[in-house]
C-alpha positions as semicolon CSV with decimal commas, in nm:
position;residue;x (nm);y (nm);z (nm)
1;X;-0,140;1,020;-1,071
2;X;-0,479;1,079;-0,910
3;X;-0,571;0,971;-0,581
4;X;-0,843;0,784;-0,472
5;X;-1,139;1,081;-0,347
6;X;-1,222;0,934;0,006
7;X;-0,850;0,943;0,072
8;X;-0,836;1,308;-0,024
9;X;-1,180;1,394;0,178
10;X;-0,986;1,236;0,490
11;X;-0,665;1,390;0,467
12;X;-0,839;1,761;0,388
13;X;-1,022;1,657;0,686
14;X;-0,754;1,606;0,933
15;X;-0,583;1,910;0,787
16;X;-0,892;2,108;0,858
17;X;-0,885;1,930;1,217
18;X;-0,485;1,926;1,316
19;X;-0,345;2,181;1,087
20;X;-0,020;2,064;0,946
21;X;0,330;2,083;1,121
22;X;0,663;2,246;0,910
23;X;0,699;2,175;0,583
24;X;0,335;2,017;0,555
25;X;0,402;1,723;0,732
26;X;0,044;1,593;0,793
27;X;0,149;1,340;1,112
28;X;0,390;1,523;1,413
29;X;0,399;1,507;1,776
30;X;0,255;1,750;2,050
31;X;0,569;2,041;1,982
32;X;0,524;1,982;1,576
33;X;0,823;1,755;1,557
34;X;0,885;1,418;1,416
35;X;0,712;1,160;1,571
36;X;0,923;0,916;1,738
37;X;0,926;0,565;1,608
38;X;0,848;0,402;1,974
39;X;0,546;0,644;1,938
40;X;0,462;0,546;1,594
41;X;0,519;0,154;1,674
42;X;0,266;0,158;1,982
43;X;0,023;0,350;1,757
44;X;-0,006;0,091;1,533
45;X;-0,018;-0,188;1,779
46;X;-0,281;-0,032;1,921
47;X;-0,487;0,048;1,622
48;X;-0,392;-0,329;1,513
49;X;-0,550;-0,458;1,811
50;X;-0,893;-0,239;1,805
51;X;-0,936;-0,343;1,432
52;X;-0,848;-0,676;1,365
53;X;-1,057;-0,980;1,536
54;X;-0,828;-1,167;1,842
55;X;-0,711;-1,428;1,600
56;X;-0,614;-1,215;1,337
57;X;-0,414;-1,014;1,601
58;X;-0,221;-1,325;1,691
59;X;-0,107;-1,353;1,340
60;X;0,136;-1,213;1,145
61;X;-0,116;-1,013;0,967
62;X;0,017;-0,656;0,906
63;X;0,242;-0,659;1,164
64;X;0,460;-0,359;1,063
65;X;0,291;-0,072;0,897
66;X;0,522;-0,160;0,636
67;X;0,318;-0,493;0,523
68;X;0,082;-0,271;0,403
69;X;0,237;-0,131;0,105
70;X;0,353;-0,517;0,046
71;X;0,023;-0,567;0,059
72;X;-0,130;-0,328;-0,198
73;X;0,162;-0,367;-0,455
74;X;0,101;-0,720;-0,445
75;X;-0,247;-0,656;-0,481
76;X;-0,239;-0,431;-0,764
77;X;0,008;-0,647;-0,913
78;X;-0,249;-0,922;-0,924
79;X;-0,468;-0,731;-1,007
80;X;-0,296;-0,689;-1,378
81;X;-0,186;-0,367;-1,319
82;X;0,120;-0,264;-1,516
83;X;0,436;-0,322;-1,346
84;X;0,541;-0,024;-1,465
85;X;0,272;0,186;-1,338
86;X;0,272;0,004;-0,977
87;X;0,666;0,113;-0,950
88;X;0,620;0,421;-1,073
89;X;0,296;0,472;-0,756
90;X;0,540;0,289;-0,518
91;X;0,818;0,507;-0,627
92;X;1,057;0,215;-0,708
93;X;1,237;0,059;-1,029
94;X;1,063;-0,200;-1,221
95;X;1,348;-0,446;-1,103
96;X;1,313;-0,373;-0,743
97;X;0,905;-0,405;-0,760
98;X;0,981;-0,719;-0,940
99;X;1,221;-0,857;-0,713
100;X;1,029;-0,804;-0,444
101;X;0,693;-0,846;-0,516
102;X;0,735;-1,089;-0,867
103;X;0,638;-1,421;-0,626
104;X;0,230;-1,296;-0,534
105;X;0,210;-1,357;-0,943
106;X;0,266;-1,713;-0,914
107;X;0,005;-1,946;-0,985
108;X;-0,119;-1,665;-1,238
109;X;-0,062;-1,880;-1,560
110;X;-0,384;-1,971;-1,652
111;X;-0,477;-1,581;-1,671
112;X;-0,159;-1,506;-1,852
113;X;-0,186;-1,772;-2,101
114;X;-0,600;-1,666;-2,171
115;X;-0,453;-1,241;-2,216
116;X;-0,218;-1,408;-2,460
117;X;-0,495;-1,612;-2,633
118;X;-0,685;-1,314;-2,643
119;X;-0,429;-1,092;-2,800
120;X;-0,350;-1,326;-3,063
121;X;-0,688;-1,420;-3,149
122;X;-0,763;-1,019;-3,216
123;X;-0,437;-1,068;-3,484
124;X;-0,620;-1,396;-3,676
């Protein structure tokens, strides 16, 4: 799997900046150690509030750090992505992506039905 180049150009960066604590970990705390999740939690609610607009901070909008990978599964889901593929980035099964994630394809029909068309029109 490749990743995406601006992603890579910021992590080198920070490496290049902050060095990396043991066993490459790219985020630790002043002594090198694990950051603390009370640390990590304020982090984010402050990053939260400098990014998003006041009425987007009210909401339940990426709340937990965690509602971002909900996020970009669904999205790449959505986006017609093979479920296989998006488990396989998100390093789950195919039944737990499509437990979890299976309701953002709703109201997806009318895209499924016009792939199907599609296909079957290439066999006639």
């Amino acid at each position: 799997m490749s990743l995406p180049p601006e992603l890579v150009r910021l992590w080198r960066e920070s490496i290049d900046t902050f060095g990396t604590a043991e066993g490459s970990r790219l985020f630790f705390d002043e002594k090198g150690g694990i950051v603390g999740s009370s640390t990590y939690d304020r982090a984010w609610r402050e990053a939260r509030e400098l990014a998003l607009p006041p009425d987007l901070v009210a909401s339940p909008l990426a709340v937990r750090p965690y509602d971002l990978r909900h996020s970009a599964l669904s999205t790449w889901l959505n986006a017609g992505v093979d479920p296989t593929e998006v488990a396989e980035r998100a390093g789950n099964s195919v039944e737990v992506l499509m437990t979890r994630y299976a309701k953002c394809l709703y109201g997806r029909q009318a895209l499924a039905n016009m792939r199907i068309d599609a296909l079957l029109d290439e066999y006639g």
